[in-house]
N, C-alpha and C positions, 0 to 999 in steps of 0.2 A: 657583705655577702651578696653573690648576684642572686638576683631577682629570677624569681622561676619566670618561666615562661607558659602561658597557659592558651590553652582553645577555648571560647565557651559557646554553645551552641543552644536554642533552645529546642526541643518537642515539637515537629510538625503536628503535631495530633491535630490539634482544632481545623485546619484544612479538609480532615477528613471527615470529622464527625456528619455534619449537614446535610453529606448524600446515603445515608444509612438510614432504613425508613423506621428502623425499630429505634434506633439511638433517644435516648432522654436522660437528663441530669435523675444521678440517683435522689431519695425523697432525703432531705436534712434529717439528720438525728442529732443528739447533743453527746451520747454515748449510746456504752454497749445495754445499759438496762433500759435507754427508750428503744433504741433497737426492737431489743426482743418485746417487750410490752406493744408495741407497733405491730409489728408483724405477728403476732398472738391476735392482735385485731383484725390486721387487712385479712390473714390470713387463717382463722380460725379454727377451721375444719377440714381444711387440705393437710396432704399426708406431711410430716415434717422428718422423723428417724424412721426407718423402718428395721425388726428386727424378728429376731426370730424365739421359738420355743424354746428352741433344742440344737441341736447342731446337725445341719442338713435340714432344718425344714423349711417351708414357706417363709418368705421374708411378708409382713404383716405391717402396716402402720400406725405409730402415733402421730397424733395429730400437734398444731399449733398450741389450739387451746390446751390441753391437757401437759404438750412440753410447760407451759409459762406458768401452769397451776404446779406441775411435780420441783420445776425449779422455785419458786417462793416457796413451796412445803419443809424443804431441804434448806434454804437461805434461814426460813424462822427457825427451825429444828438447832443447825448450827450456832443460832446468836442464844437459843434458849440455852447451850451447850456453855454460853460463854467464851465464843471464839469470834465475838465481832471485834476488828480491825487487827486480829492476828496471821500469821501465815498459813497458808493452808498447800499442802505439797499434793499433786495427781500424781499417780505413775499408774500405768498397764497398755494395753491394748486399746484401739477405738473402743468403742462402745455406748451407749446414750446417756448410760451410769456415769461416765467421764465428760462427756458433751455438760449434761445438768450440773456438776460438780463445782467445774471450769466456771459458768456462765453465775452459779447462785453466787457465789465467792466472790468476782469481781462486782456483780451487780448492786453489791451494797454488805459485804459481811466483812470481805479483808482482801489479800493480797496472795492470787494464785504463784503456786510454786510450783510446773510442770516436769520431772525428772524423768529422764530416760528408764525405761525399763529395760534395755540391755546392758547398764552397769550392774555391775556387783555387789554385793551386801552391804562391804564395806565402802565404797564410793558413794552405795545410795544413803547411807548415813553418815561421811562427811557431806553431803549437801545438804541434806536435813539440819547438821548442824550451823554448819555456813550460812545458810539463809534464814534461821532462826524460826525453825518451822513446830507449830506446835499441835500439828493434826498431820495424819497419811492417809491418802484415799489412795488405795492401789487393786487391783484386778486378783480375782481369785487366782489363775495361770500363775500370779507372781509369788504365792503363799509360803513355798519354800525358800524364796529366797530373803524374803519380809523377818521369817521366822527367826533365821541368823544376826538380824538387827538388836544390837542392846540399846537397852535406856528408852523402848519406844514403849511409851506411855498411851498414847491414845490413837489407835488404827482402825480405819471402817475397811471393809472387802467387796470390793464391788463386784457381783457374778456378771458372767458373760449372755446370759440364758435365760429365757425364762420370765420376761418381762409382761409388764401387763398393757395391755394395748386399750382399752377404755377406763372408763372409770367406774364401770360396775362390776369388775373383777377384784378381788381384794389382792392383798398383799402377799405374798406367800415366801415367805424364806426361812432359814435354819438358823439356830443360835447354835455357836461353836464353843461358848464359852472362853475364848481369847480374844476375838476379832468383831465388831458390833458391825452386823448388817449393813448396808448401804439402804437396802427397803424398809428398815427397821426406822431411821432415822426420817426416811420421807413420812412414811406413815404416822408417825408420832408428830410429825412438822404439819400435815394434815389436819389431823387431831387439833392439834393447837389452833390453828385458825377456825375450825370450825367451830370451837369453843371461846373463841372471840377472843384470843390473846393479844392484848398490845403491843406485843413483839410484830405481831404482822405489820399492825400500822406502822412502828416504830424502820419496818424494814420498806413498805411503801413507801416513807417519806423520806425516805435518806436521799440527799443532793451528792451524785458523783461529783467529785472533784475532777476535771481530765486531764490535772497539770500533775495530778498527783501518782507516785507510781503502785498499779494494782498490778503487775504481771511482773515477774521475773523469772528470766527463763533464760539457763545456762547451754551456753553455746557446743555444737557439736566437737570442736578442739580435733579439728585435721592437724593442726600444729599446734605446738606451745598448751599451758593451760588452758583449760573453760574458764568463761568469765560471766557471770551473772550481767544479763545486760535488762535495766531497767526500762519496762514500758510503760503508758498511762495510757489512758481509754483516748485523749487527744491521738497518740499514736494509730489506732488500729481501727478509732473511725475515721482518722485520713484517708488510711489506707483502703478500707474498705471501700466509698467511696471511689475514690482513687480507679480503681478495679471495676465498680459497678458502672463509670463512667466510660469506660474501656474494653469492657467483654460482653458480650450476650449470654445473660443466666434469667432465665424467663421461670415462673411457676411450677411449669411442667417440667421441668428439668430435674434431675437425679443424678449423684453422682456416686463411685464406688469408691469409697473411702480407703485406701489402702496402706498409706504413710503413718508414721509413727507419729502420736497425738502429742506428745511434747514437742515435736518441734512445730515452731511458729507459722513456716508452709503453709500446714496440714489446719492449723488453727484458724490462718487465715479464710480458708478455702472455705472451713465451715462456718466461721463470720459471713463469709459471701453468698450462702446457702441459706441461712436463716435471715438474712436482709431482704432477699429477692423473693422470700416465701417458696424456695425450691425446697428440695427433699435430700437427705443422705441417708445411703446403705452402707454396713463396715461388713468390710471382706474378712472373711473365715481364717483368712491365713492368705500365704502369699503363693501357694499351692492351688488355692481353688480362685485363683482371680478371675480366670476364664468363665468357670463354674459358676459364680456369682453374678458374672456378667451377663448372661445366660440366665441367670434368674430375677435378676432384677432389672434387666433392659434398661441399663441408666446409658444415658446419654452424656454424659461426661467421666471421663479418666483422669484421676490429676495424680500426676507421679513423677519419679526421678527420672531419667535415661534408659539407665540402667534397665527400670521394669517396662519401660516401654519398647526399647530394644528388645526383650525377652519375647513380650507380647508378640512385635511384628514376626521373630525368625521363627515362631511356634506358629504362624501362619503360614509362613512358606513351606516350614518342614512338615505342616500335615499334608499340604500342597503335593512336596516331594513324595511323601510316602505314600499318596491315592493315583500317584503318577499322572498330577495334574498340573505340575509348575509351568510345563513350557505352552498347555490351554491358558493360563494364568497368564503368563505374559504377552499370549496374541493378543489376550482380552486387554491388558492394559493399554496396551499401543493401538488399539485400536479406540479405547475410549481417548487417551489423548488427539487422539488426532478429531474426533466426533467434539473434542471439549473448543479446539480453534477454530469452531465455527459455532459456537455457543452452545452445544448438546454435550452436557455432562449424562454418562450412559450409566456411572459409575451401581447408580442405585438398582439399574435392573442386569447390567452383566456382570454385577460383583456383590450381588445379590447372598451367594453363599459364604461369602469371607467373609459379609460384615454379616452374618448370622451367629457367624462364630463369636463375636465381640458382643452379642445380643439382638443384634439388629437394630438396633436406633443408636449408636452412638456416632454423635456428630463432630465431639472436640475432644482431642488430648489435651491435656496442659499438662507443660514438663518445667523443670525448673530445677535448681540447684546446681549443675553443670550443665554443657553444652549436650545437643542429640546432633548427631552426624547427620550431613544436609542431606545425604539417600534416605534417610529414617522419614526426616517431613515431606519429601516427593514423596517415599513408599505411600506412606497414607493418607495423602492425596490425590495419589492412584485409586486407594479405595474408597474416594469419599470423603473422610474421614480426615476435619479442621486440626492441624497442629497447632498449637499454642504456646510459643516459647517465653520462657520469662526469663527474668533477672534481678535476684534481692538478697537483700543476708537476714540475721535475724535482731540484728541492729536498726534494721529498716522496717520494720514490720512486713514483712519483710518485701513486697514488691517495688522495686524502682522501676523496670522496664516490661515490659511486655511486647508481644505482636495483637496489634488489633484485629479482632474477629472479623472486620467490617471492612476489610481491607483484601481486596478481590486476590483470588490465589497466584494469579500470573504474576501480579507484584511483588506479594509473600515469594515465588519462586524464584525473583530474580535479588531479593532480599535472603534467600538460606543461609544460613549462619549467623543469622544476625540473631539478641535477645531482644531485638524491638523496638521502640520510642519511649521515653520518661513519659510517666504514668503524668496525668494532669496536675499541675501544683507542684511539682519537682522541675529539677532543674541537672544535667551535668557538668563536668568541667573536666575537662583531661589534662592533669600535669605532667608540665614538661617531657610535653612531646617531642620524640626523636625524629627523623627524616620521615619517615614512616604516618606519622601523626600518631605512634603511640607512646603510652604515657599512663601513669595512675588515674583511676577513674573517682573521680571527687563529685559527692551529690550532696545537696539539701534541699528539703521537705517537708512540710507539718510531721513525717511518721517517721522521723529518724530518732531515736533513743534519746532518754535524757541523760545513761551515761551505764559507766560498769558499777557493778556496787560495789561498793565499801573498795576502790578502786580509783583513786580521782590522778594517779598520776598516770595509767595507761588510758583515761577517759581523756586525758589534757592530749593525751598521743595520737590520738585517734581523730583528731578534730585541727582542723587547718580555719580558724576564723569559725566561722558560721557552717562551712565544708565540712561532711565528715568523710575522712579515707576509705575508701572499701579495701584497700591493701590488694587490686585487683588491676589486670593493664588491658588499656583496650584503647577502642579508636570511633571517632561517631563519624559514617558518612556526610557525605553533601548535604542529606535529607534529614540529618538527625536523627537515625537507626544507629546501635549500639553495638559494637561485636567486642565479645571478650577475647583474649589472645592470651590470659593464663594470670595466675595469681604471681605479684609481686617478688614474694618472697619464694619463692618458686624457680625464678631464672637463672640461667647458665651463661656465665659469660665467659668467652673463650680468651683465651693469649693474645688476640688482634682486636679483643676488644666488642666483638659482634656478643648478639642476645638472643640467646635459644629460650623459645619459650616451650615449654615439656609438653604442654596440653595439643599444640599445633603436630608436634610428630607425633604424640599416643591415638589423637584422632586419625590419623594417615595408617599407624599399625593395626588400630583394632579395626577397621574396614575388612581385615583377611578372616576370611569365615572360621580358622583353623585356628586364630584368638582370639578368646575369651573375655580379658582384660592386660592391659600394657599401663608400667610407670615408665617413666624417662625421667633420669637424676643424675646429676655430676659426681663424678669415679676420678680421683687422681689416678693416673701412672704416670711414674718417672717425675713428679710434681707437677704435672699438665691436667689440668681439668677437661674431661674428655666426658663423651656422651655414652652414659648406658642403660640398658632397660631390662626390667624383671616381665617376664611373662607367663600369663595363667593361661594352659591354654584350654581350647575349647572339646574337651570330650566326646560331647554327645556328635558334633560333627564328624570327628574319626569315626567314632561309633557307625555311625549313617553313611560314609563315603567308605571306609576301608572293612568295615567289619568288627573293628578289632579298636583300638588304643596301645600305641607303638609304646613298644618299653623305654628306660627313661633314657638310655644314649642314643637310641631311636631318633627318638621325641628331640632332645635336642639338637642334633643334627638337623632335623627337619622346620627347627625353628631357628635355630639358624642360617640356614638356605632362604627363610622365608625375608628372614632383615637383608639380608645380602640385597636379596632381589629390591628392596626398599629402598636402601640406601644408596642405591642405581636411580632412584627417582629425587633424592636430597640434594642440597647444596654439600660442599665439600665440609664445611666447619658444625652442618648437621648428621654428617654421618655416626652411626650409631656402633661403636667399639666394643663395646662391652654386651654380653646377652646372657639373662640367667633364666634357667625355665623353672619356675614353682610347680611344687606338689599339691601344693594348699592354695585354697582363692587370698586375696590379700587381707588384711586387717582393715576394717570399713568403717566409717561413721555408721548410726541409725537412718543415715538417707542415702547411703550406699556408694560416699565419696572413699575414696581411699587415704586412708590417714600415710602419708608419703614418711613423716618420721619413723612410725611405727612398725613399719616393711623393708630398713634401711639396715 
């Protein structure tokens, strides 16, 4: 067999670290229970979640102290229950109910089981089954769908609302007679310790194992099955780490929690939040992010693309509609040009747009696909740090990032890249074509210890010591990373050439009049040829024409639009085929497009 051929490069990072005045190795933990026990100390009485009454009101704070007291209250409650070293399943909405849930469970009770709350009844109880789960912690929002679940034996409901922000307010919730409280459970775990239960000790002294797996969390399945991918607290304080060695997340820092809490992301994020003794708000919905932002002046965004795209064009479109865009763009070029001579103006003539966003935010972080390089210039026009990443949930999930610390002219001649391997990883690109692209092969302290109950797609997935991302890309001179599309994803023509889909969908969806674009191979005649489904963009007709053209219109008009594109393609890229949807497409929980599912 011949022998692959491979690149291997390592991580400039430590070049840069030295001239960054804030930069310092994050503090050693052992896990995630000294974690939080730590930062419960340094960090005592600074705000930690903050939350609200009611819906629509003040967002209020809990603190350190009081998170690490409600989580042990909850940890003894559940081993009182008899559920130490069993499975314990989350599903809902963020919320601090879910945060405490996640963190009691791993820190010494059993082994978290996070499930989507956009599956179905019956999906969310083959997973229950599947992962041999003997407890549901799920969000009130999800009650009618819980309802339809057989065979479930023992369910808590976590409310959205309503929480108590010190500790000389009591407890306050409702018995529904089906579903047992979430506060019912703290409070009684309360109780318990203040009545000197050995169970408390018994839950202080437990030694994490970090080799052992406490998290399993099923993958969002854009293709093929989900598959239960095993983690251990070794995994996710690498990673954590990993991250705090690499971004600026300082005390004062807040961030609006927006992404679905089962995936590992989002878990991340708020591992990274409660290490650094910052703070996290959970948005309302995906309606009121703006609104939120607005209210809680967090200084960090961490989201998909997708909602950060949204964000910027709801910026320019209030822009267009106060008939202020083309003010907007003198101000830009003129602060770029005040920025090459080292006066960034950004903060006093772009003063009202980042008002919009709350006024203090300083960093996006995006992650899970690519953001179009106009999206990271746009808002660093305004100010306002892009942070791109790159990880699956195999990885805990970050392998690659852009460093904060790394001046933005560089970032800007660096756009499109996801970054440098986080400190302690490593890449490898298999069998590189002309091009230098190739599979992107990583190892790391926070790569998985495998699928469950799965060992012959785990044996697949793993090249030696390597594990596959099933992902193609290419690392520059410098050791920056740029994806160029998922493996299983390419098109390959009659002459043998490789279309990657993701390189022309980012070229389509650039035109303001789409919304979202696939690219996937279409036989005619037995010739594999290029075609693309598109959603297109509404609200933009709306705004430009008045109206939204009918649907021979509409296509027509979206076909003129590829015409005009594939005038800018190579020849074996041109696009044949054009289909215009009704409907947005069928999406993961992080707002990827599931490409089998829209076929």
């Amino acid at each position: 067999m011949k022998e692959s051929r491979k690149i291997e490069r390592r991580s400039r990072y430590d070049r840069y670290a030295p001239d960054f005045p804030w930069y310092e190795p994050g503090r050693p933990i052992r896990d995630l229970k000294d974690m939080i026990t730590s930062s419960a100390e340094l960090f005592a009485e600074r705000p930690c979640i903050w939350v609200k009454k009611f819906k629509g009101a003040e967002y209020k704070a809990i603190n350190y102290k009081m998170f690490k007291q409600d989580m042990d209250a909850l940890a003894v409650k559940m081993m009182d229950m008899g559920l130490k070293g069993k499975r314990i399943a989350v599903l809902g909405v963020g919320c601090y109910e879910w945060i405490i849930t996640y963190m009691a469970t791993v820190c010494g009770v059993g082994v978290i089981v996070p499930i989507d709350k956009e599956l179905d009844s019956e999906s969310i109880q083959n997973l229950l089954r599947a992962a041999e789960c003997d407890i549901l912690f799920f969000s009130s929002s999800e009650v009618k769908k819980i309802d339809k679940i057989e065979g479930l034996s023992l369910a808590v409901k976590m409310e959205l609302y309503g929480d108590r922000i010190s500790e000389d307010e009591s407890f306050a919730y409702e018995e529904d007679g089906k579903y047992i409280p979430w506060k019912k459970l703290v409070k009684e775990g309360h109780e318990l310790i203040a009545a000197g239960s050995p169970l408390y000790q018994e839950y202080l002294d437990v030694e994490i194992d970090p080799e052992v797996m406490n998290m399993l969390l099923f993958t969002s399945g854009t293709t093929g099955n989900p598959k239960g991918v095993m983690l251990c607290h070794r995994n996710m304080v690498a990673n954590c780490i990993q991250l705090a060695e690499h971004e600026e997340i300082l005390p004062d820092d807040v961030t609006l929690s927006v992404l679905p809490m089962h995936h590992t992301y989002e878990t991340m994020a708020t591992v990274m939040f409660l290490y650094r003794g910052a703070s996290i708000a959970h948005s309302e919905g995906l309606k009121y992010i703006t609104k939120n932002m607005q209210e809680i002046r967090n200084t960090f965004f961490i989201a998909v693309p997708l909602l950060v795209e949204t964000v910027y064009d709801k910026i320019w479109k209030t822009a267009k509609k106060q008939g202020k865009d083309k003010l907007l763009r003198k101000v830009i070029n003129l602060n770029r040009k005040t920025k090459r001579v080292g006066m960034d103006l950004s903060g006093v003539l772009l003063k009202s747009v980042r008002e919009q966003l709350g006024g203090r935010l300083r960093a996006v972080v995006t992650g899970a696909s690519a953001v179009a390089p106009e999206i990271v210039r746009g808002f660093s026009d305004f100010g306002i740090n892009i942070v791109q990443g790159y990880g699956l949930t195999e990885t805990s999930p970050v392998v690659a990032a852009v460093p904060m610390f790394v001046d933005q002219a560089y970032k800007d001649r660096k756009a499109g890249s996801t970054g440098v391997c986080v400190k302690g990883g490593e890449f490898k690109i298999d069998e590189p074509n002309e091009d230098g692209i190739g599979e992107i092969l990583y190892k790391g302290p926070n790569v998985m210890l495998g699928y469950y109950n799965m060992p012959e797609e785990t044996a697949k997935t793993f090249d030696g010591e390597w594990f596959k991302t099933g992902d193609m890309g290419f690392l520059d001179p410098e050791g920056w990373l740029y994806i160029t599309g998922r493996a299983k994803n390419i098109i390959v023509t009659p002459t043998g050439e490789n279309i990657y889909p993701e390189e022309i969908e980012e070229v389509v969806n650039r035109n303001p009049f789409i919304k979202d674009s696939m690219i996937y191979p279409l036989k005619k005649n037995g010739v594999e040829t290029v075609a693309v489904q598109l959603f297109p963009n509404v609200e933009e007709f709306e705004f430009e024409y008045g109206r939204v053209p009918e649907k021979e219109e509409m296509e027509d008009i979206m076909k003129g639009i590829i015409r005009e594109i594939n005038g800018t393609l190579p020849t074996y890229k041109i696009i044949r085929t054009v289909i215009v949807r009704d409907e947005d497409f069928v999406r993961t929980t992080t707002k990827k497009i599931k490409r089998t599912a829209n076929i």
